[in-house]
Every structure is written in structure tokens, then in C-alpha cells.
C-alpha positions in Angstrom: -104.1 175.2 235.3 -107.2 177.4 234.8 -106.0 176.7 230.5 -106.6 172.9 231.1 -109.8 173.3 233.2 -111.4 175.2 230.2 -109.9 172.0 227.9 -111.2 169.9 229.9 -114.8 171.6 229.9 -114.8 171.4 226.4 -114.1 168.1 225.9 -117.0 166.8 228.4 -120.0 169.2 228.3 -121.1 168.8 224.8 -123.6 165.8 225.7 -125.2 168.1 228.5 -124.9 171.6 227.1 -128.1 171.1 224.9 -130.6 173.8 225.2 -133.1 170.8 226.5 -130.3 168.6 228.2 -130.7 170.3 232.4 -127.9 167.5 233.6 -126.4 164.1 232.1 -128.3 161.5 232.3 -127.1 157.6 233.2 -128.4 154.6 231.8 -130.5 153.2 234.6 -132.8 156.7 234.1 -133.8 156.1 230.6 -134.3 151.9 231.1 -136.6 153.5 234.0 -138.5 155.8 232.0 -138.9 153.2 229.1 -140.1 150.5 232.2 -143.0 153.3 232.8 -143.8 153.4 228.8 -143.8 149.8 228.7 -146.5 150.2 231.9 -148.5 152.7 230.1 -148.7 150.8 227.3 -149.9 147.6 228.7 -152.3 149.6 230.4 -153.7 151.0 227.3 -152.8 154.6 228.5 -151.7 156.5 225.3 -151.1 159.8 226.5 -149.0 158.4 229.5 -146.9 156.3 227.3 -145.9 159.0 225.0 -145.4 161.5 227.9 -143.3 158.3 229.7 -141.7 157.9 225.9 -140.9 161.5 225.9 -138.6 161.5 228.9 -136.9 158.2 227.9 -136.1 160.0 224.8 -134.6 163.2 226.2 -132.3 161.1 228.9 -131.1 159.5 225.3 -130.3 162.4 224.2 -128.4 164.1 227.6 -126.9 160.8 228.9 -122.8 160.8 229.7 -123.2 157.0 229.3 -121.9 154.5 226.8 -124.7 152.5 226.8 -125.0 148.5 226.5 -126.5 146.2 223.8 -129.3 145.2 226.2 -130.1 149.2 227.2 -130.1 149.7 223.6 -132.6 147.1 222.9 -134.9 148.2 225.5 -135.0 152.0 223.9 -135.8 150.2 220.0 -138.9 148.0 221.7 -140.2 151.0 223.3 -140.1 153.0 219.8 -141.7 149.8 218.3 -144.3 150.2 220.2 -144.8 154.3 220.0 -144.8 153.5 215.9 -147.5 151.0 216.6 -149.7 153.4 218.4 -148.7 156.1 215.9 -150.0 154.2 213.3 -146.4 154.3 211.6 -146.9 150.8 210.8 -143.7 150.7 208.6 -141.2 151.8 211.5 -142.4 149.3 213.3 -140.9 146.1 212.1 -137.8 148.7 211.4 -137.8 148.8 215.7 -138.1 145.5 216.0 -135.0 144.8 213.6 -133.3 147.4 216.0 -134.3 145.4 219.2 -133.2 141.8 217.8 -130.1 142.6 216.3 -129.4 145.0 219.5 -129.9 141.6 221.7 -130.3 138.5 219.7 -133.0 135.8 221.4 -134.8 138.8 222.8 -138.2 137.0 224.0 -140.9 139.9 224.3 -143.2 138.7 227.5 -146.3 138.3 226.6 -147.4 140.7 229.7 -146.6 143.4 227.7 -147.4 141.8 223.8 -150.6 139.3 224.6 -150.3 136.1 221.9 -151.9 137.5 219.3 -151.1 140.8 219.4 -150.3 142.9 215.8 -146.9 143.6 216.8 -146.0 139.7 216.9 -147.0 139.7 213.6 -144.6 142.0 212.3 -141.7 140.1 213.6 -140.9 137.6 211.3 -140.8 140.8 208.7 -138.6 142.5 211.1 -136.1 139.6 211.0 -135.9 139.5 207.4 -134.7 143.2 207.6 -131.5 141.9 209.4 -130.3 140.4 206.1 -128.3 141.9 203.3 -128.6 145.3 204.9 -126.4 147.9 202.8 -125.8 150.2 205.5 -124.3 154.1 205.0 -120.8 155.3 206.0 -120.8 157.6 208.2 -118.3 160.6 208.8 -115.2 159.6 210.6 -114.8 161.9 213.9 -111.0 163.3 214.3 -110.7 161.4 217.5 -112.6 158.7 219.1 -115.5 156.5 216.7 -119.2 156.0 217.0 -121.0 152.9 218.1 -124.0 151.1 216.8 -126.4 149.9 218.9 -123.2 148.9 221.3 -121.3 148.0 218.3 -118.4 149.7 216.9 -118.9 150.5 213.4 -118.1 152.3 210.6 -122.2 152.4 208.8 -125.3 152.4 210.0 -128.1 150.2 208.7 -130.5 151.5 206.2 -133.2 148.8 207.0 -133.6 149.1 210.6 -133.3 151.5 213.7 -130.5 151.6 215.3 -129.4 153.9 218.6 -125.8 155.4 217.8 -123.4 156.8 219.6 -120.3 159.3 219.0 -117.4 158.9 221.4 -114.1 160.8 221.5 -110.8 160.0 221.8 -110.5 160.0 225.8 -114.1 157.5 226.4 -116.6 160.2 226.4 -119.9 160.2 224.8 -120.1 163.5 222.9 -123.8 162.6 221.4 -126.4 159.9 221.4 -128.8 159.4 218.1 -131.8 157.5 217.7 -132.0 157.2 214.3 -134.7 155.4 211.7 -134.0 154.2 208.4 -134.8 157.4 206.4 -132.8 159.7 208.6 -130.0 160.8 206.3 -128.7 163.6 208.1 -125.1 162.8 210.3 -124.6 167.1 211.2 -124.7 165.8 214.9 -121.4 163.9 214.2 -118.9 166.5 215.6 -114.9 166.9 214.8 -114.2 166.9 219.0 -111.2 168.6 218.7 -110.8 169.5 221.9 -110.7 165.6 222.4 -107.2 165.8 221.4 -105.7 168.0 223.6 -104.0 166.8 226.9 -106.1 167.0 229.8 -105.2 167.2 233.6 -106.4 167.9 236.8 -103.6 168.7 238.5 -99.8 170.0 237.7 -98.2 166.7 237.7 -101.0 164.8 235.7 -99.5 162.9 232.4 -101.3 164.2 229.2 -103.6 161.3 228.2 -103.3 159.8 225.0 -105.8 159.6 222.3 -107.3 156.2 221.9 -107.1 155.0 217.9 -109.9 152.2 219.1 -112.4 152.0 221.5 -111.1 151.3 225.1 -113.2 147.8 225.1 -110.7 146.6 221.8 -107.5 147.9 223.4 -108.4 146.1 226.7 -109.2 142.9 224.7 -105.9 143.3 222.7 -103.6 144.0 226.5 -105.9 140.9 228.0 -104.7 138.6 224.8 -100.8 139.8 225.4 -101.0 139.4 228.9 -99.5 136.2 230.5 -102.1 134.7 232.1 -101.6 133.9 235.6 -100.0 130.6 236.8 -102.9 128.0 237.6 -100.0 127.2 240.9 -100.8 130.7 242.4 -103.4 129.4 244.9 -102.8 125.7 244.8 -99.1 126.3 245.7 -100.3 127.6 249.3 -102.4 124.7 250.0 -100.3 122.0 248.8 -97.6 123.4 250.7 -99.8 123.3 253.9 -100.8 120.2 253.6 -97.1 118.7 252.9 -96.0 120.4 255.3 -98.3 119.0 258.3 -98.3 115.6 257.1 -94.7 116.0 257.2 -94.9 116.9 261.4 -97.6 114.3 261.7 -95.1 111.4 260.2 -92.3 113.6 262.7 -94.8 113.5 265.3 -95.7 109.5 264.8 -92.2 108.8 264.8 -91.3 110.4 268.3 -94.4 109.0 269.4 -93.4 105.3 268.5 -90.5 105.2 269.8 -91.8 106.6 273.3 -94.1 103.6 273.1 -91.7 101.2 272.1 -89.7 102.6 275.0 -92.0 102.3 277.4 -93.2 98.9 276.5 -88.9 97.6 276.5 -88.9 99.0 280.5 -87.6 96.4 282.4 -90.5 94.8 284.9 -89.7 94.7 288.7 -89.5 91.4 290.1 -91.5 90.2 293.0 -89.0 91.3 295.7 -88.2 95.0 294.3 -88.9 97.5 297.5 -91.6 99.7 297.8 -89.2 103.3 296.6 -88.4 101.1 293.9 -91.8 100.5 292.4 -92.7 104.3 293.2 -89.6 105.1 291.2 -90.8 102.6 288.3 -94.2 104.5 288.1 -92.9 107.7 288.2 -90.8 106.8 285.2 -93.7 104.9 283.5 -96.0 107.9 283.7 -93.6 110.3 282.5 -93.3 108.6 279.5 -97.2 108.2 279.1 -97.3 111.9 279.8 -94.8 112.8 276.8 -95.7 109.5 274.1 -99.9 110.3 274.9 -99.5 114.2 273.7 -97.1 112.9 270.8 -99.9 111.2 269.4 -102.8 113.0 269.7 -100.7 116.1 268.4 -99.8 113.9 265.1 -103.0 112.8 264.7 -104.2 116.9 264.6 -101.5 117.6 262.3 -102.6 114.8 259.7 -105.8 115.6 260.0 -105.1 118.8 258.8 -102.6 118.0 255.9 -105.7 115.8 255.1 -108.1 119.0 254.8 -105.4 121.6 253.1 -105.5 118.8 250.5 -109.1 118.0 249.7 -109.4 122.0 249.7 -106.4 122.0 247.0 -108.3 119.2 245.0 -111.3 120.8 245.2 -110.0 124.0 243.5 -108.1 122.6 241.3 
């Protein structure tokens, strides 16, 4: 037991263990930090955007989080706009690549870039970076693959920015990498060895498997194989509801009917009939209105009711 706590250390504290990483960080605490560099900026405060810029960057680095296209997007538009303030004019388009192929459509709000502003300039230039990129291969982890800006991939592009992302074998992020066009050095890509060892956390746990793709394709591939679930499993319920009380209502109708049709056959007492024998011929006639009245209101309830289970099944059809 303590042997596969130690594997399991291994295999999990490399995106935390930095000398500058103090704890793992999760997505929503880097799209904060660049929210407060996108504040700075708008309020033309340059020392608090690169402070606020700072922090978003060292979450990158420290988070446990596979992050999302649109996460990734907000890190490259912050870094377009620390280039611009940098005066490292040629990055910044290279950002602005980053962003749009990150999350195609982006619209940047013209709170934060005024019509007008340089950077708009530069984004017709960034688009054209997003064609006939070459890209670089990059080294192939032993377990597990590395992610592009959300994507799996097996290059990075050589015209734009991109954030990557190495994950191991069991879904865990080893190391996040913001890297520009003219970084050339992949060293933080890591064998993860220890990815491949079984892991448990307690005696009866069943060794996990390493993943040959990322979890996202092998859920895609089990959702394509998987029959898909009858389109009768919730009608089937309300039909049968509703069949079923129109079916008393008709029962209900019927029983009814013939009460009435009873009652309205009941022979009439002639002028000299004596008074126990008219008591006796009400007494009769208002037992059957007491059992023919109920009848009918109760068939009337139960149609109304197939009546509803069936609009409801029509309606979710």
C-alpha cells in the first residue's frame, strides 16, 4: 500500500512541485487573474497589468487543469495585449493568431479595444498567420499526448502562439506551456513514466489502464458504439397512461349507460298504486341515480385524464 501511494505521488505532483508552483491552480483562477489584466489595461495602468499578467501566468504554469479552447483564448488575448505594451509589436498579431484559432468568431469588446485602437489593426495580419502554418513535431511522451490550445496534436505552430499542454496516460496535466513562435526548446516535455504504472488507493482497486488517446476521443468512440436509447423510453409511460384511462372512461360510460337506460325502462306507477308503493318506486329510482350519477362523473375524470397523459406524450415527442 504505502509502494502505490509513493506511485501515485509521482504520477500527480509534477505540475505543482515547481520551485514557484505553492499549490495547483484551476482554471477559473487564471481566467480571474487575466479579467484583472484585462481591467488594468483598460485603465491604462501598466504596472498593474503586468503584475495582474504575472499571476495569470504562474496559475498557467501550476494549474492541475486541462484547460478549454475558450480559457485558452482568454490567456493568448491577454499576452496580445502585454506584447503591445511591450512594444513587441511582432508577437502581437502572433497572440492574436493564438486567440482566433483558440476560439474562432472571437469578437474583442470594444470596452477593452476602443474602434480604432492599434491592436485592431493588427488583426487582419494575425488572421493571415492561420494559413499554411508548417508547424514542428514535437517529442512523443511514453504515455498520455499533449494538447494545443485544447486540441490534440502532434505539432505546434510556428506562426502563432499557442498554450500547450502535456498529459499522461491516466488524464493528468504533467505541464502547461505558453509558448511563442520562436520558442524552440520542448525539454519540459517529460517521459512520465510513472504514468504507466498501476495506481490504487486501496487493496482491492483494479490497476488502471493507460489511455493510447485522450479520454475526450475514447468517450466519443464508446458514445458512437453505444445503442442509443429507444425514443419509446418516456413516451411508452405516457401513452400507456392515457390508453389505459380512456380505456376505464369507455368502461365507466358503458356502466353508466346502461344505469340510465335502466332507470329510464322503470316501469311508471299508475294512478291507483298505494302510497308504500310509490315510497318503494323512489327508493329504487334514487338508488339508481346514486350509482349511474357517480358512473359518470368518474368517466368523465378518467377521460379527461387519458386526454392530458396524451397531449403530454405529443408534446414530447
Amino acid at each position: 500500500m504505502m509502494l502505490l501511494s509513493l506511485v501515485l505521488v509521482a504520477t500527480t505532483a509534477h505540475a505543482t512541485t515547481a520551485p514557484d508552483c505553492p499549490r495547483a491552480f484551476d482554471t477559473s483562477e487564471i481566467t480571474d487573474a487575466a479579467t484583472l489584466a484585462e481591467t488594468a489595461f483598460t485603465k491604462l495602468d501598466a504596472a498593474a497589468f503586468a503584475a495582474d499578467r504575472h499571476t495569470m501566468e504562474s496559475r498557467l504554469r501550476c494549474t492541475a487543469d486541462i484547460l478549454s479552447p475558450a480559457a485558452d483564448a482568454r490567456i493568448e488575448r491577454v499576452e496580445a495585449l502585454g506584447a503591445f505594451l511591450d512594444g513587441r509589436n511582432a508577437q502581437v498579431p502572433q497572440a492574436l493568431a493564438g486567440l482566433f484559432s483558440a476560439e474562432p468568431g472571437h469578437q474583442i469588446a470594444t470596452s477593452l479595444l476602443p474602434d480604432g485602437h492599434p491592436i485592431r489593426a493588427l488583426i487582419t495580419p494575425a488572421m493571415l498567420l492561420l494559413k499554411g502554418d508548417p508547424g514542428v513535431t514535437m517529442p512523443v511522451p511514453t504515455s498520455g499526448w499533449i494538447e494545443v490550445d485544447g486540441e490534440h496534436a502532434l505539432v505546434a505552430p510556428t506562426q502563432r502562439a499557442a498554450v500547450l499542454q502535456q498529459i499522461d496516460g491516466q488524464g493528468k496535466v504533467v505541464d502547461t506551456h505558453f509558448r511563442w513562435p520562436s520558442d524552440t526548446d520542448f525539454k519540459w516535455v517529460v517521459p512520465v513514466a510513472a504514468s504507466l504504472k498501476p495506481v490504487a488507493t486501496a487493496p482491492t482497486a483494479v490497476p488502471v489502464s493507460v489511455a493510447a488517446v485522450p479520454p475526450s476521443h475514447a468517450d466519443t468512440q464508446a458514445a458512437l458504439t453505444r445503442p442509443a436509447p429507444s425514443p419509446w423510453v418516456h413516451r411508452a409511460p405516457l401513452l400507456g397512461a392515457a390508453v389505459a384511462s380512456l380505456a376505464t372512461s369507455g368502461v365507466l360510460f358503458a356502466m353508466a349507460s346502461h344505469d340510465y337506460a335502466v332507470f329510464d325502462a322503470s316501469a311508471v306507477l299508475g294512478p291507483d298504486a298505494t302510497d308504500q308503493q310509490r315510497s318503494d318506486y323512489r327508493t329504487q329510482l334514487e338508488g339508481m341515480k346514486a350509482k349511474a350519477n357517480p358512473e359518470t362523473y368518474a368517466s368523465w375524470a378518467a377521460g379527461g385524464v387519458g386526454v392530458a397523459f396524451g397531449v403530454v406524450a405529443a408534446v414530447t415527442w
